[in-house]
Each structure stands twice: as structure tokens, then as C-alpha cells.
C-alpha positions, 0 to 999 in steps of 0.5 A, a space after each residue: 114388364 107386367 110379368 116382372 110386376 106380377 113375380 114379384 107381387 107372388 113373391 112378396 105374397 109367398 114370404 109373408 105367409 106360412 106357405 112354402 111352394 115347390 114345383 117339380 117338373 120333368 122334360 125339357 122347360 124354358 123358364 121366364 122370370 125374373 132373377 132376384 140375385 141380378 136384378 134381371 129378367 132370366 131365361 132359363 133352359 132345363 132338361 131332366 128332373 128340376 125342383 123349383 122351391 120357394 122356402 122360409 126358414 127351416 126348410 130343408 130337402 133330401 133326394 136318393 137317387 137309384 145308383 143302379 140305374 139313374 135318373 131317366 124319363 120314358 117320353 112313352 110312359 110319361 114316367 120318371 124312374 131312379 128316385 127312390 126317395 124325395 123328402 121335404 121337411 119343414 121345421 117351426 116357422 115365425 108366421 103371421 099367425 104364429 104372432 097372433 097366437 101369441 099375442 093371444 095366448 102365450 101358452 097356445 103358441 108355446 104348446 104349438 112350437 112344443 108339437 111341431 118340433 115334436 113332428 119334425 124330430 120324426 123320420 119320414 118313410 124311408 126305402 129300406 136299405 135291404 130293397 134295391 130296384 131293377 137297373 132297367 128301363 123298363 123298371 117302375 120304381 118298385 122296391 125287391 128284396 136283395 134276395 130277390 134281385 139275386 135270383 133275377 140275375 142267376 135266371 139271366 146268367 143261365 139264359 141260353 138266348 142268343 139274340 134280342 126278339 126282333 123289334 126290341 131295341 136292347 142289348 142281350 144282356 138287358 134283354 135277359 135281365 128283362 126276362 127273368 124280371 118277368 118271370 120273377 118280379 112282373 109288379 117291378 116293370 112298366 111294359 110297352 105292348 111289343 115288350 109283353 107280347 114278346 115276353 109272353 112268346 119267349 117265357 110262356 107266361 102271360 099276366 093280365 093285371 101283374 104286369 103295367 103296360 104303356 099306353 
């Protein structure tokens, strides 16, 4: 009963200021709250990328998700890989403060809402449409030029290799694509330390500070 009481003194706290809270969780999560639309306590289980958001008005979200590869999350890395962008805009909000100002100075609270609608007019920092990333586990996100990626595929497609180096569990074809990244674009990729030092073994080349390794 005090864990019900205390959500909704948050949420009484949260609707009467200018904040908008969002919390972004990834892994498995079982939730205890209280479910506002029933009237009920709720227990909830999630597993994968979850956005738990608390907006006023004109709140609004957007998320690109990598077609190539998905949504995954390496356990090993801690790393949530596949989102290629997350954006959050908040538009002009009637807040307590916003009726202060006005009351205080009319002309101030206009010249506000003139700024801040000017502010979110403005597009955020997108991810061109000319990068794509890597559709590989072992990727970190990182933008490479089509051009790039095209080169990455032709390396892999001439690669004469047979089997996968023993203690790497993945197909060939990942296994060839993983190698000519490497070769190509070792910034792009989060490796465990079986992963590089077989890398190294089959390509010659080894990078010290090019190449993110897991812990």
C-alpha cells in the first residue's frame, strides 16, 4: 500500500512541473507499480529495449531502428546495438512558471513562447541516409558509407575460407563479413578477445586502439 501511495505522490509531483521523465531500460525487468487506466496494482514482465515515458503535452518520440540488423543486446558488452536514432521533442508546455511569467510580464512569456517554438521547428541530428550500419553482431553502431559497405561485401564474397576458426560460434558467411570489416572498417566493431586474436591470426593485422574490445 505504501508503494501505491508513493507512485501516485510522484505522479501528482511529475504533472504539476515542467519535467517530463523517460527512463530507458534494456535486459529482462519485472516492473511493480500501479496501473492508473485500472485502478490496480500491475506486475509487468519485459525483455529487450523498454521506454517507460511520463510526458505533458506536446511530447513526442521517434526511433529508427537498423533494418539490417535489429534489435539485439550482447550480455558480454553490456551493449544494445540496431538503433540508429532515438528522438525526443518537447514542444511549449503551460507550466506553473510559464503562468508566473505571465502574469509578471506579459511580453516575457510571449517572447518565451516565440523562442520555444522556434527551437522545436529545428531538426535534430539525423543519421544520413547514405550510412548504413554493419549487419553483425559484433557491430557498434557506427555509420559507414554505402560505398564503404560495398567494398566490405566484395572482400567477403572473394573470401576463400572454408570454415569458421575454431571457438567462434558463427555461420562462414558472418565469419567472412566479419573479416573483411576488419579489414575495412575496424572502428565499426566491438570484439571479444577470442574474436581479435583470431582476426589478427587470419588477416595479419593487428590494431591496438582501432578495434573496441569486450571486457
Amino acid at each position: 500500500m505504501s508503494r501505491v501511495f508513493c507512485l501516485m505522490v510522484l505522479a501528482m509531483f511529475f504533472i504539476g512541473c515542467s519535467h517530463n521523465p523517460a527512463i530507458f531500460t534494456v535486459g529482462k525487468r519485472t516492473n511493480i507499480g500501479f496501473d492508473p487506466a485500472q485502478m490496480a496494482a500491475n506486475v509487468s514482465w519485459s525483455d529487450g529495449l523498454n521506454v517507460i515515458d511520463i510526458p505533458r503535452e506536446n511530447s513526442s518520440w521517434e526511433m529508427e531502428i537498423d533494418e539490417g540488423t535489429g534489435l539485439s543486446f550482447d550480455t558480454a558488452t553490456n551493449t544494445l546495438r540496431g538503433v540508429r536514432k532515438v528522438t525526443r521533442k518537447t514542444g511549449i508546455q503551460i507550466t506553473g512558471y510559464l503562468v508566473d511569467l505571465a502574469e509578471k510580464s506579459p511580453e516575457a512569456a510571449v517572447e518565451y513562447i516565440k523562442q520555444a517554438s522556434a527551437m522545436q521547428s529545428a531538426d535534430g541530428t539525423k543519421l544520413s541516409a547514405h550510412l548504413v550500419t554493419l549487419p553483425l553482431q559484433q557491430s557498434n553502431g557506427v555509420g559507414l558509407s554505402k560505398i564503404d559497405f560495398a567494398k566490405v561485401k566484395e572482400i567477403a564474397l572473394a573470401d576463400k575460407d572454408e570454415v569458421v576458426p575454431d571457438g567462434l560460434d558463427m555461420s562462414l558467411e558472418d565469419w567472412k563479413l566479419l573479416k573483411a570489416s576488419y579489414i575495412e572498417c575496424p572502428e565499426c566493431l566491438i570484439l571479444s578477445d577470442i574474436e581479435a586474436s583470431a582476426l589478427e591470426k587470419a588477416t595479419g593485422i593487428k590494431f591496438e586502439g582501432d578495434v573496441y574490445k569486450s571486457k
